[in-house]
N, C-alpha and C positions, 0 to 999 in steps of 0.2 A: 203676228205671233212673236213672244219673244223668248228668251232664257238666258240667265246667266247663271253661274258659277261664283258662288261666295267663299272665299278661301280664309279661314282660320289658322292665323301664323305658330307655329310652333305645337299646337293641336295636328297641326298637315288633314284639318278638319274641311271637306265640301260638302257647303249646302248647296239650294239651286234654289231659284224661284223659274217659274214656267205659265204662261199666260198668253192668252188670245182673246183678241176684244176688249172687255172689259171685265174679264175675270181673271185672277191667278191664284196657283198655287206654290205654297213653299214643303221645301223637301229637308227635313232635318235641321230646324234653323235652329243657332246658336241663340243664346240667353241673351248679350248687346244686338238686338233683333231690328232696330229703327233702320237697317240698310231694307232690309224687305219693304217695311213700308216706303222707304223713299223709293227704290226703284219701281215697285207699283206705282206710285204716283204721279214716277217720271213716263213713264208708261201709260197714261190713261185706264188704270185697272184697280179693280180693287180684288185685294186677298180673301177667297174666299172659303179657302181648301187650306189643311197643315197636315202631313204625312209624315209621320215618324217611321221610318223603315227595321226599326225595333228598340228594344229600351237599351240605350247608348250608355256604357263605362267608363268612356273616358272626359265627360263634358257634360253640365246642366244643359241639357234641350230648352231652347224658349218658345215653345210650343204654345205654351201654357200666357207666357209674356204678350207674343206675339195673339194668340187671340182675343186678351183683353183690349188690346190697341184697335185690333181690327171686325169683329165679332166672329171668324172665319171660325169652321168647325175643326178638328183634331181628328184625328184615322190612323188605328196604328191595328198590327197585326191582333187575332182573336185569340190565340193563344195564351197569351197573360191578363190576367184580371187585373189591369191600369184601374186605376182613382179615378181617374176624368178621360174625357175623348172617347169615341164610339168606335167597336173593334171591326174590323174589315176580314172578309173571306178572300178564297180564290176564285176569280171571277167578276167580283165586285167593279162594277163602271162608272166613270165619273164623266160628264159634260164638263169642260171648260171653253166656255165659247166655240166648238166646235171640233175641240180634239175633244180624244178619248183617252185617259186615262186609268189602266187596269193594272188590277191589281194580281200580282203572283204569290204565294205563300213559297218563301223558299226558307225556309231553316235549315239549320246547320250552324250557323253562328251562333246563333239564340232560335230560340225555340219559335218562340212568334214572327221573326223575318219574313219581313216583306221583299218585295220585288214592285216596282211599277213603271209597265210599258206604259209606253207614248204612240198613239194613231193619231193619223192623219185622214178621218174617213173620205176628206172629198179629193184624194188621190188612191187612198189605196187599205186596206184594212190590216193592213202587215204593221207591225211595229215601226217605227223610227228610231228609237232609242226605250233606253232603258234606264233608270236609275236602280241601283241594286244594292245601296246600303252596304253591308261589311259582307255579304255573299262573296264579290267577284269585284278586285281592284285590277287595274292597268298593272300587270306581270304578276301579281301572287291571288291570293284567297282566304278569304275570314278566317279568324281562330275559330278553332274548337274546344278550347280547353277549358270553358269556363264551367262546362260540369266536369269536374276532372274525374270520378267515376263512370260518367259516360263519355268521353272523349271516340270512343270508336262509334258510336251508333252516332253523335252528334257529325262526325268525318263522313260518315255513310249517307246521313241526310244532308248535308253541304253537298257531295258527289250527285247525289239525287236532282238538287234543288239548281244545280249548273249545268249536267248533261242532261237533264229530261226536263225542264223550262228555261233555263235563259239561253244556251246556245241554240236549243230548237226557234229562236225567234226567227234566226236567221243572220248569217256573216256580215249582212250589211249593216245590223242595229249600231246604234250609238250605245258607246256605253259613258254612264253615269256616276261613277265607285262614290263613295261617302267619304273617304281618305285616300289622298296622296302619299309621298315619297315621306318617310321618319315616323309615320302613325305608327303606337304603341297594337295599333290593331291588326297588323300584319306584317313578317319580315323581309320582304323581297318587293315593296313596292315601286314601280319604276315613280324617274322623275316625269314623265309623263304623265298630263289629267286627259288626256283624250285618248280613245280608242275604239276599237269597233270589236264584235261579239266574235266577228271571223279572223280577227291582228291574231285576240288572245286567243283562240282554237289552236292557232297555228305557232303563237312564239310563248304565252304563257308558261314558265316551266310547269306548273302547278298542272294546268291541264292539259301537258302531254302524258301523264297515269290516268289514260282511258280505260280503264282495269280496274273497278271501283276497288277492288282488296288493295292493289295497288296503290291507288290514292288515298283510302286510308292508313294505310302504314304509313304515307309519307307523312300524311296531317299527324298520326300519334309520335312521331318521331321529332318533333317540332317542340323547341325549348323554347318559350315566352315565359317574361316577368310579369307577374301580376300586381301593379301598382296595389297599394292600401286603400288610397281617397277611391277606388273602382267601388268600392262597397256603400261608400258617400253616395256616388253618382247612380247607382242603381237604385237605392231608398229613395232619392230626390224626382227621381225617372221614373220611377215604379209609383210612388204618390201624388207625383206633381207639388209638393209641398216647398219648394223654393221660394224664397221669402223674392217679392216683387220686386223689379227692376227696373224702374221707367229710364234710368239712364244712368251710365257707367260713372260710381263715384268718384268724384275728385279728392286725394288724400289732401289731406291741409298740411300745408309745411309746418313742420315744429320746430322750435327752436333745442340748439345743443342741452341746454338744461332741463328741455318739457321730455326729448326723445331719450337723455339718459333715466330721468326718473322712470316713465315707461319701462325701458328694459327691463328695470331694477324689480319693477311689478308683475314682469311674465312677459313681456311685448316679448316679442320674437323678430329681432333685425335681419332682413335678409339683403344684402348686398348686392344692385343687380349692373354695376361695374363691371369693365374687362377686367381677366385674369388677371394681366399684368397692374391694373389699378389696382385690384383688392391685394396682389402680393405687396405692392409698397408700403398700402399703408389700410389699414382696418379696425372697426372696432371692436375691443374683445368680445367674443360670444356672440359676433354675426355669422351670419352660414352664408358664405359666398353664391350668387347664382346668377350668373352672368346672364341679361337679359333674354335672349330668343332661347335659354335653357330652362323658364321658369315653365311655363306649361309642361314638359318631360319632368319635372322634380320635384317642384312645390306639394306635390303628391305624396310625395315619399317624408317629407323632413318635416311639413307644417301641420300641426294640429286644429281640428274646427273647432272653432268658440275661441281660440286663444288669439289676443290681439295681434296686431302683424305691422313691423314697422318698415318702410322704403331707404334706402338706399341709395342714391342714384349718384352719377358726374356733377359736377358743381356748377348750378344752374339749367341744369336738363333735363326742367319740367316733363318733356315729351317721355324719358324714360320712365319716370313713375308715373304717366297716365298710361301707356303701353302696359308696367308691372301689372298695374290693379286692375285692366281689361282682362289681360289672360289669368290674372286669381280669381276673379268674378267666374270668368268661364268654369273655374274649378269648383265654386261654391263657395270661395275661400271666401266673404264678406267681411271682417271682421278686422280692417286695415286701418288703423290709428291713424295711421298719415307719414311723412315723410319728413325725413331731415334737411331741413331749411339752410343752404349753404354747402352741405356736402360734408364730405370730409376735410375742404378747406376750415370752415368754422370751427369741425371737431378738434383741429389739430392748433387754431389758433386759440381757442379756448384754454388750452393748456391741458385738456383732459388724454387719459392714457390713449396711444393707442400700439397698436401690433401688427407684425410683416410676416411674411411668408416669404424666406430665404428661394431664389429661383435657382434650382439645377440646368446648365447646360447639359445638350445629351454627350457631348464631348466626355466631360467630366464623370456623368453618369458612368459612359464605358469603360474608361479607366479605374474607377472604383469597383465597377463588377470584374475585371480583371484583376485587380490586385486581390479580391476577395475580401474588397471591406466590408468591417461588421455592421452596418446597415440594412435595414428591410426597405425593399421596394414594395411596393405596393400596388396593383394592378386592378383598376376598378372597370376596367371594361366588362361587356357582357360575355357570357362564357364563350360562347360563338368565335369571338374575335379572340379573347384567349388562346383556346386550341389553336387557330389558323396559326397562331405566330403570337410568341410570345418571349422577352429579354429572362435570362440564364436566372434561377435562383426567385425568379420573380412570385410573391404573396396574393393567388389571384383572390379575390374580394367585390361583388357587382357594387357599384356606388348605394344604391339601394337598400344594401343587407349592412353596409359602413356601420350604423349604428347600434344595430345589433347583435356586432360580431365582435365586438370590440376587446373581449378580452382573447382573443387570436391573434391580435399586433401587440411586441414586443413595447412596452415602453422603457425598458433601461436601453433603447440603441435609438439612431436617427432611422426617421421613415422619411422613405421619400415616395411621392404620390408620383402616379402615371396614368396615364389613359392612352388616348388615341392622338390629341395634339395639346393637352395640356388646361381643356376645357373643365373638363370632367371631375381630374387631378385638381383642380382649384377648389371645388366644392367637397372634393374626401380631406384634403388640407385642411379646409375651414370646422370641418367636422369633426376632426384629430383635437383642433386645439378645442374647440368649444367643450372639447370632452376631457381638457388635461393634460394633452400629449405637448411636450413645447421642444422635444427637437423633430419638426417637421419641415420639409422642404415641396418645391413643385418642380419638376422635369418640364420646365414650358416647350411644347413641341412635340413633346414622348415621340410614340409611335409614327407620328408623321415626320418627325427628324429622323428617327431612324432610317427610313427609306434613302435619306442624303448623306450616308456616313455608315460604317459598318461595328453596326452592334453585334454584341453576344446573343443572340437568338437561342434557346434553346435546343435541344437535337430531338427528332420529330421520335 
């Protein structure tokens, strides 16, 4: 018997695959799906099982990928009428050489949410573990906001679908979650991928409101951002209609004068550089997106169907095959390719390019004290706003930046912030792309702050 754990970087996305003998199954596999097959095969097994543990928001499933490579059947809960794959009840049992396989109906996330225990019949008929999809992660618990008219009855059947099936398995089970620690799908995930059914009884804050009203008020109390590309991924997931993937594109490098004419036609440059490289030097009308922050963002800023240009350090192929794996994830397809040379070329070419002046938090403080006429600008999530936030400060989530745009002053300097200067690089790039040219970045923000005493707001 074997199993592992497939981890999706910046998605904080786990699949699994699980097999005994010569059979396996995979658990919510990503769209770049060839690891499934290789470790089947490193394994003597062939995939013969795909379980969707429901129709997933933030990522194309290769469900659909994955079964054309291997012929394996698709299974996902009976509640939503899927395009392809065959719908599963509670109860439903699967052989996998030997284990068993069952299926739980636990909604509350989504409506059709699955659950599926793991037995081991020739020691014992109890559970061994569990994979539970966005029901129940290591310290928190699946959203419910996606019917936002029913957010209370969806919180009541989450309450349902975790105190009266999964912890009744019993404190010893393994647990399985679909997402670790920065998933858009929950806010409280620990760094931890393993746990047991009896850890979280005991230390999960989420389910100590053993008081279902109780734990529903908590769930309706609960502010999550609903990305845009979610409504992508749910038409993609709900039809299965994603265009085929046999293997993750490689963007072709272009030269400085193929990737400026692009722009000039619609391309869309995204910059996936450190902060501090895109503050030195950039080119006008890229959206900065420092690489392990493109799956959290790409969502928010890039359009589907509209070409999409790369980015990267000079000569760091690896970054823009890393870019166009986690765009693919998004469905993003549509990637002209990559600047051949970087921004060394762009800059010896003689063609224009532009900085992003950096703020020390020194300086910052000093200017909120003297009461200069500057807007800060604060793109964190409101969460982290409230806890603590600098004196005078413009709160703004990175997400809403383009939207909200006639809300930031442009006759004064903006200065962007966040949490350490991350974040602030991409509301910067999104300032000027929009017009704004005295803009600055606080590299460090809020995590300088902790080493030096800021103006904090009064609670």
């Amino acid at each position: 018997m074997f199993l592992e754990a497939i981890r999706s970087e910046g998605l904080s996305h786990l699949s699994y695959i699980i097999g005994n003998g010569r059979q396996a199954a995979v658990i919510d596999p990503r769209r770049d799906c060839g690891i499934y097959v290789d470790i089947a095969h490193r394994n003597g097994a062939r995939i013969t099982s795909i379980f969707e543990t429901h129709r997933n928001e933030d990522y194309v499933i290769g469900s659909q990928e994955l079964a054309r490579r291997t012929g394996a059947a698709i299974y996902h809960g009976k509640a939503l009428s899927f395009a392809y794959g065959n719908p599963v009840s509670e109860g439903d049992r699967f052989d996998l050489g030997g284990l068993i396989l069952s299926v739980l109906e636990t909604p509350g996330h989504t409506y059709e949410s699955i659950s599926i225990a793991v037995q081991d019949p020739a020691f014992s008929d109890e559970a061994v573990g569990v994979f539970t999809g966005d029901a129940l992660f290591v310290g928190d618990v699946g959203r419910t906001d996606f019917f936002p008219e029913e957010q209370e009855k969806m919180a009541g059947l989450l309450y349902d679908s975790i105190f009266q099936k999964l912890l009744p398995l019993g404190d010893h089970v393994i647990l399985y979650p679909a997402h670790g620690a920065g998933s858009v799908c929950g806010g409280g995930i620990a760094a931890r991928e393993f746990s047991t059914l009896g850890y979280e009884r005991r230390h999960n804050p989420a389910l100590q409101c053993t008081d279902r009203a109780a734990f529903v008020a908590r769930k309706a109390g609960e502010r999550h951002y609903r990305t845009p590309y979610f409504r992508k991924m749910e038409q993609l997931n709900l039809h299965g209609n994603a265009p085929e993937m046999p293997s993750v594109p490689q963007p072709a490098p272009m030269s400085v004068t193929a990737f400026a004419e692009a722009m000039s036609d619609g391309m869309v440059a995204i910059d996936v550089r450190s902060p501090e490289g895109f503050a030195g030097a950039f080119i006008p009308g890229s959206i900065a997106m420092p690489l392990d922050m493109v799956p959290a963002y790409a969502g928010w800023f890039l359009t589907y169907g509209k070409p999409i240009g790369i980015v990267a350090d000079t000569g760091a192929y690896g970054q823009v095959e890393t870019a166009a794996r986690y765009l693919i994830r998004l469905g993003f397809d549509t990637i002209t390719g990559s600047l051949e040379g970087g921004l060394r070329d762009w800059e010896t070419s003689a063609r224009h390019f532009d900085r992003i002046p950096t703020v020390h938090v020194e300086v910052l403080r000093k200017r909120i004290a003297e009461n200069d006429d500057f807007t800060l600008l604060d793109v964190r999530a409101e969460e982290e706003f409230e806890k603590k936030h600098l004196r005078g400060a413009l709160h703004m989530y990175l997400g809403d930046v383009p939207h909200r745009l006639d809300e930031i002053p442009r006759d004064r300097p903006v200065i962007t912030f966040c949490g350490s200067g991350r974040r602030a690089i991409i509301a910067a790039s999104l300032l000027k792309r929009s017009g704004f040219t005295d803009v600055s970045n606080c590299l460090g923000s809020m995590s300088a702050c902790a080493a030096t005493d800021c103006p904090f707001a009064s609670a």
